[in-house]
N, C-alpha and C positions, 0 to 999 in steps of 0.2 A: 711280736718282738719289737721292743725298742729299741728304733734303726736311726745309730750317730746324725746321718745324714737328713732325718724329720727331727729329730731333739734339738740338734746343734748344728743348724745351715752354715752356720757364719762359719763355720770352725774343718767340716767336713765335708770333699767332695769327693765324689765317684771320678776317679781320672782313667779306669778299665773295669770294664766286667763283661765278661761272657758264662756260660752253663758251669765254667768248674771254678770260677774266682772274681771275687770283687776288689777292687785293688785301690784304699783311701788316703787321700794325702790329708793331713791333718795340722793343723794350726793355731798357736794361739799366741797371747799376748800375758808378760807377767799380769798375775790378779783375776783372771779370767776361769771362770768354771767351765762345766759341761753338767747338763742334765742328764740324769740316770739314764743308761742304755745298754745295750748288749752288741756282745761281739762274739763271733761264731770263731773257733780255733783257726789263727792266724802266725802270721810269722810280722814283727814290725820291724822296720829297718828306722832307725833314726840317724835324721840328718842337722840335727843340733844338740850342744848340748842340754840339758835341762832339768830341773827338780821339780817333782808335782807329787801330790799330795791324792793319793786314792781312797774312794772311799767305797766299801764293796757292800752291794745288794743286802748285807746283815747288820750295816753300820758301822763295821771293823774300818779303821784307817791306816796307811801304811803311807810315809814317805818313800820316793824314790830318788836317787842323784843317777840321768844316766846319761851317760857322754854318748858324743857324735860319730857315727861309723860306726854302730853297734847292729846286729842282726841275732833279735831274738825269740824263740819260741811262744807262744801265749796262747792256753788252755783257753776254752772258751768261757765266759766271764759278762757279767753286768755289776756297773761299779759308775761314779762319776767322778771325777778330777778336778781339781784348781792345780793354775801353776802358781806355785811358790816361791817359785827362784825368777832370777833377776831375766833372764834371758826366754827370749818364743822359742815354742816346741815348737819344731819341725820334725813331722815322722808320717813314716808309708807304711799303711798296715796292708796287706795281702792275705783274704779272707780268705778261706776254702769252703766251699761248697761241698756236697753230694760229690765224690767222684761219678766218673760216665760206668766205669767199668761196675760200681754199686748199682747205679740204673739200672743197668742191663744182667745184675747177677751175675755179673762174671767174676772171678778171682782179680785180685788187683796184681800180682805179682806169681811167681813161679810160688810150687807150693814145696 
């Protein structure tokens, strides 16, 4: 896996992790990329506004405009980014791992 945190030091740090989540705060500056990497199904909270520019594992590109105080879902993915807009991304990704109760075979919830 190509992991944010070996591609793009500058940009991404491990601010929590234990067995069930990795928790990234993430950074950057108008004009600045990120090298290809992957991301395991996460939830991102962003804490700035910002437009960036995706470019996903197939070459497909997709701009995005997304404002600050958003929390949302994100399917697992390998893609690299530049910010395109005037303003630093600030965003917390909170990665999920393996739940415990899959470890151990158990049902996650009432069935």
């Amino acid at each position: 896996m190509a992991d944010p945190t070996i591609t793009d030091p500058d940009k991404y740090r491990v601010i929590l992790e234990n067995e069930r989540v990795r928790v990234l705060e993430y950074r950057d500056a108008p004009g600045q990329r990120t090298s290809p990497h992957e991301h395991p199904d996460s939830v991102m909270i962003t804490l700035s506004d910002f437009r960036r520019r995706l470019i996903g594992a197939d070459g497909q590109t997709r701009d995005v405009d997304i404002p600050a105080v958003e929390v949302r879902w994100l399917d697992a993915q390998t893609h690299s980014g530049e910010n395109i807009g005037e303003t630093q991304t600030h965003v917390v990704f909170v990665e999920l791992k393996q739940s415990a109760a899959a470890d151990h075979g158990e049902s996650p919830g009432p069935s």
